[in-house]
PAVOPA-159255 format. One record per residue (C-alpha): residue number from 1; x, y, z. Coordinates in steps of 0.001 Angstrom, whole numbers, plus 500000, padded with zeros to 6 digits. Last residue first. Layout:
<sites>
    n       X       Y       Z
  NUM       X       Y       Z
...
</sites>
This chain:
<sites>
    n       X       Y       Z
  289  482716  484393  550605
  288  485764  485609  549935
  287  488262  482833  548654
  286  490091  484930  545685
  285  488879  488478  546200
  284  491810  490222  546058
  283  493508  487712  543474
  282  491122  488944  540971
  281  493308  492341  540629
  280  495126  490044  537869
  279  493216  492192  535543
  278  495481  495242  536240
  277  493451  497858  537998
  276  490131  499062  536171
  275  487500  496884  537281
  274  488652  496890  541254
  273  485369  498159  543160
  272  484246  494997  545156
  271  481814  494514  542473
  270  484414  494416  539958
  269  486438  491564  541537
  268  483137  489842  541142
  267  482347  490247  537851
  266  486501  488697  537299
  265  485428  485586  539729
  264  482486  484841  537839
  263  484181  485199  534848
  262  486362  482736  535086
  261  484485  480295  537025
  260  482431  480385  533412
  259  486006  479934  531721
  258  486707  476536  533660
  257  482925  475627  533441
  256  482409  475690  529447
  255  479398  474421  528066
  254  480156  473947  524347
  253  477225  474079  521939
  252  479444  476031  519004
  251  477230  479419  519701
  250  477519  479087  523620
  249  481216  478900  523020
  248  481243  481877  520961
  247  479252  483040  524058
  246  481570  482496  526314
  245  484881  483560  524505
  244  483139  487163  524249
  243  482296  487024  528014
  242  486205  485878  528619
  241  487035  488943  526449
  240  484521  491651  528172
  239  485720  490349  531544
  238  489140  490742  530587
  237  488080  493807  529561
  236  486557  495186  532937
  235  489496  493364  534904
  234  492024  495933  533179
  233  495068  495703  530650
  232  497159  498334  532065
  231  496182  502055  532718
  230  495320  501596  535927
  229  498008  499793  538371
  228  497729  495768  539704
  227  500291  495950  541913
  226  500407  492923  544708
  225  504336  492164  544738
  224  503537  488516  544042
  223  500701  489179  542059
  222  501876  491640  539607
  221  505463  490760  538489
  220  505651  487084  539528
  219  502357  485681  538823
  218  501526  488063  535881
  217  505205  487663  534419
  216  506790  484343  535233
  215  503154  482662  536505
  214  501111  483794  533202
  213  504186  482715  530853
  212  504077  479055  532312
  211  505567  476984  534895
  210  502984  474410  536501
  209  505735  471099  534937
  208  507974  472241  537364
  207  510776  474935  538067
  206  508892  477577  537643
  205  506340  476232  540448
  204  509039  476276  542792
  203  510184  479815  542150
  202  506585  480419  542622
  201  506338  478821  545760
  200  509434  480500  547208
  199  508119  483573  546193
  198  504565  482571  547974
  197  506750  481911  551260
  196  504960  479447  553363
  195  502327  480473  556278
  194  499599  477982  555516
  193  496893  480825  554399
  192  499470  482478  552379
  191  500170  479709  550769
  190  496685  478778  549836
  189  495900  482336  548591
  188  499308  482598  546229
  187  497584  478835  544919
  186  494658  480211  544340
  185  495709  483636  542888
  184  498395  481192  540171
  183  495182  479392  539163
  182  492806  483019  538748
  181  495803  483690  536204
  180  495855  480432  534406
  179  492099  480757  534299
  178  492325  484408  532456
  177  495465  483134  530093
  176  493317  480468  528850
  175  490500  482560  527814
  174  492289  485402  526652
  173  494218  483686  524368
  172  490671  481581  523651
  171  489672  485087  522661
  170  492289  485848  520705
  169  492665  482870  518377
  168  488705  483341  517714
  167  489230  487194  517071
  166  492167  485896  514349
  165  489687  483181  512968
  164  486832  485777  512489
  163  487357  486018  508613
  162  489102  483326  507097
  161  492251  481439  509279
  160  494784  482305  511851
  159  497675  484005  509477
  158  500109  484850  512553
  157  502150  488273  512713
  156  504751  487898  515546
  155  506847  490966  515830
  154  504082  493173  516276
  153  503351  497242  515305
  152  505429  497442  511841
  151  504665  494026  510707
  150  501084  495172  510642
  149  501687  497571  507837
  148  504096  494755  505746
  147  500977  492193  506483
  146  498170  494201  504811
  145  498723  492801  501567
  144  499428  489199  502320
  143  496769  489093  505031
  142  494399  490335  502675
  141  495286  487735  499768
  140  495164  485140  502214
  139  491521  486031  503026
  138  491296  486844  506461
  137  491551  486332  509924
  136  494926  487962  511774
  135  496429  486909  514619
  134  499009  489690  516214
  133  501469  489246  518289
  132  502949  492608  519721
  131  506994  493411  519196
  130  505973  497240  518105
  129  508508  498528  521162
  128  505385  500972  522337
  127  502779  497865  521755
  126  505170  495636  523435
  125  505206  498258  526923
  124  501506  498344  526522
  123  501381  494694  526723
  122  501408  491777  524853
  121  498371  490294  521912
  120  496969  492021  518753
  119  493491  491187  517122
  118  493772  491242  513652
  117  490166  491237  512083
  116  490710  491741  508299
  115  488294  493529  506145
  114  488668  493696  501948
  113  486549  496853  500201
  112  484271  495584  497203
  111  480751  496834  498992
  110  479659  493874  499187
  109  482882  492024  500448
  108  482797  495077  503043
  107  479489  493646  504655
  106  480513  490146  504574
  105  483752  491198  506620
  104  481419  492958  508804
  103  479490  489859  509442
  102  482702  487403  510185
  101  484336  490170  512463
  100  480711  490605  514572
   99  480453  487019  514608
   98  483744  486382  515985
   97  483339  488931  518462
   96  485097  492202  519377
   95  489151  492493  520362
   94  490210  495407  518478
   93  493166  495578  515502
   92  490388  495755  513360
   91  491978  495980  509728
   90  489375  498159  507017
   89  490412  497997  503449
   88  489793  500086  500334
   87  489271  498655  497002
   86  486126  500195  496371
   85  485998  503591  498081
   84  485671  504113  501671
   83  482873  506794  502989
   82  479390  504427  502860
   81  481890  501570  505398
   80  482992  503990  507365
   79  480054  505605  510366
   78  478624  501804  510361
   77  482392  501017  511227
   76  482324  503361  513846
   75  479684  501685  515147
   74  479831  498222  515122
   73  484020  498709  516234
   72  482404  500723  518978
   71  479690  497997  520260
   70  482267  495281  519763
   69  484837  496366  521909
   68  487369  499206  523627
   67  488434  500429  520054
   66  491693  499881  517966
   65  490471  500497  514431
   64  492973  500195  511415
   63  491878  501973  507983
   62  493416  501723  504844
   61  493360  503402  501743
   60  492675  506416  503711
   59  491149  510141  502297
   58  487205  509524  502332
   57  487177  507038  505005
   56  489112  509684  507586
   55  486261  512564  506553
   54  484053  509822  507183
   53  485129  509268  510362
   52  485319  512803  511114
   51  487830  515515  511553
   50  490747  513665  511164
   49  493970  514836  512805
   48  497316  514470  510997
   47  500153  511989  512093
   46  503692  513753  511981
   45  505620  512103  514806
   44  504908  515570  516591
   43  501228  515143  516149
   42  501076  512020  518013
   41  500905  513821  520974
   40  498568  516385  519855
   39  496304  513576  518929
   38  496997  511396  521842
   37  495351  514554  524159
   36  492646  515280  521529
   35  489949  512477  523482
   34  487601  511226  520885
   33  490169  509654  518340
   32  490896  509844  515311
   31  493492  509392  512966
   30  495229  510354  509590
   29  498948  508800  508828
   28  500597  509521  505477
   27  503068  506018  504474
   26  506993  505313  504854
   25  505082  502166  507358
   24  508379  502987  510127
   23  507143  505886  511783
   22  503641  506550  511462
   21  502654  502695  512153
   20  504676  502673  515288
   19  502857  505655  516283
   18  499650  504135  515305
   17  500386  501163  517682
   16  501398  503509  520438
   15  498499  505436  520567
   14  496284  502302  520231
   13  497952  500430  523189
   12  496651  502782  525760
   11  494024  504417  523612
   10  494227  505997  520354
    9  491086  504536  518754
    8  490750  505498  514729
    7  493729  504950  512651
    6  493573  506037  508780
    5  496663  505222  506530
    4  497350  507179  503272
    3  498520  505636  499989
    2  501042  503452  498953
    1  500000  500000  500000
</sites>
């Protein structure tokens, strides 16, 4: 691609993604976003303010949304889709549901404009470095022109599938990673409880066959010192993505009991008032009645 690049959503890991996509895609960057703080930020790595999303439509060749969840991505692209020309092409880099990916990709197919959903993966600090994983559904002809553009926010670009594979990939991400997580609080709970060292039983743990990448970084670096700041990825969208996972479940007639305790726990770590700290907040309310 060659011609401009719209971004709308400049969030916590959107600012950083279309930064990333300013500097190293060669290509014009126009964005949006409801708040103007990112936008006079990212003005100094020259991306230029839209006005409107159709304004945005009119002038991209390509637009990337990175937007809270399936309600905005509906939206905004209900706001696009009249305003991009034929041969245009629309990349959610949001986390929304598969059926939600699979219709609008329908909905552009009509219209002759391609759609990828590319969920990305990591934290904050990989969306600043551009070393995210992304998983991408699409046609392979999509992914094949779109994948220079996301090579320049992730490190790990994976090919998932046809429309709503990469949003399936992410959600049962999410999925797994959510019960590893409420795992690791159970076990921190049960040590506490029986007066042993939880850093000694994580050091343990890494050791054996319960290691993982949720115990060496949310294990050790959140719930062993107990931080769980704002501004990382929080218990209200875990509790979106888990939902999301849920229902897809629902859809394929899968009753799912490790992801439905899940939930439960992350609604309830809510309740008590902690849906924006880090997600592993949960472990504050592991064994409350």
């Amino acid at each position: 691609m060659s011609g401009p690049l719209g971004f709308i959503g400049l969030g916590v890991m959107g600012e950083p993604m279309c930064r990333n996509l300013a500097a190293k895609s060669g290509a014009p960057v126009i964005a949006l976003d409801l708040d103007p703080a990112p936008l006079k930020r990212l003005a100094a790595d020259g991306v230029r303010a839209a006005q409107s999303p159709e304004a945005l439509a009119r002038a991209a060749e390509a637009v990337f949304l990175s937007l809270p969840g399936g309600p905005e991505v509906a939206a905004v692209c209900d706001s696009l889709l009249p305003h991009l020309p034929e041969g245009a092409c629309v990349v959610d880099l949001s986390t929304a549901p598969v059926r939600l990916a699979r219709d609008l990709a329908a909905r552009c197919a009509a219209r002759g404009i391609e759609f990828a959903d590319a969920p990305v993966a990591r934290t904050r600090e990989a969306a600043m470095k551009g070393t995210l994983s992304i998983m991408v559904g699409a046609p392979a002809a999509t992914f094949e022109r779109i994948r220079p553009l996301l090579a320049c926010m992730g490190s790990d670009v994976s090919h998932c599938g046809g429309p709503g594979a990469g949003q399936l990939a992410k959600l049962m991400n999410n999925m797994v990673l959510a019960q590893n997580v409420v795992a690791l609080a159970e076990a921190l709970a049960v040590a506490k409880a029986s007066g042993v060292d939880p850093r000694v039983l994580f050091e343990v743990l890494a050791k054996g066959s319960a290691d993982s990448f949720a115990l060496r970084n949310h294990g050790m670096k959140a719930l062993l010192p107990g931080e769980f700041p704002e501004r990382a990825f929080s218990t209200a969208y875990m509790l979106k993505d888990v939902g999301y996972a849920l229902e897809l479940a629902a859809e394929c007639g899968l009753d799912l009991s490790g992801a439905g305790n899940a939930r439960a726990l992350l609604a309830k770590t809510i309740a008590a008032g902690f849906g924006a700290e880090y997600f592993p907040a949960l472990a504050k309310v592991v064994g409350r009645n």
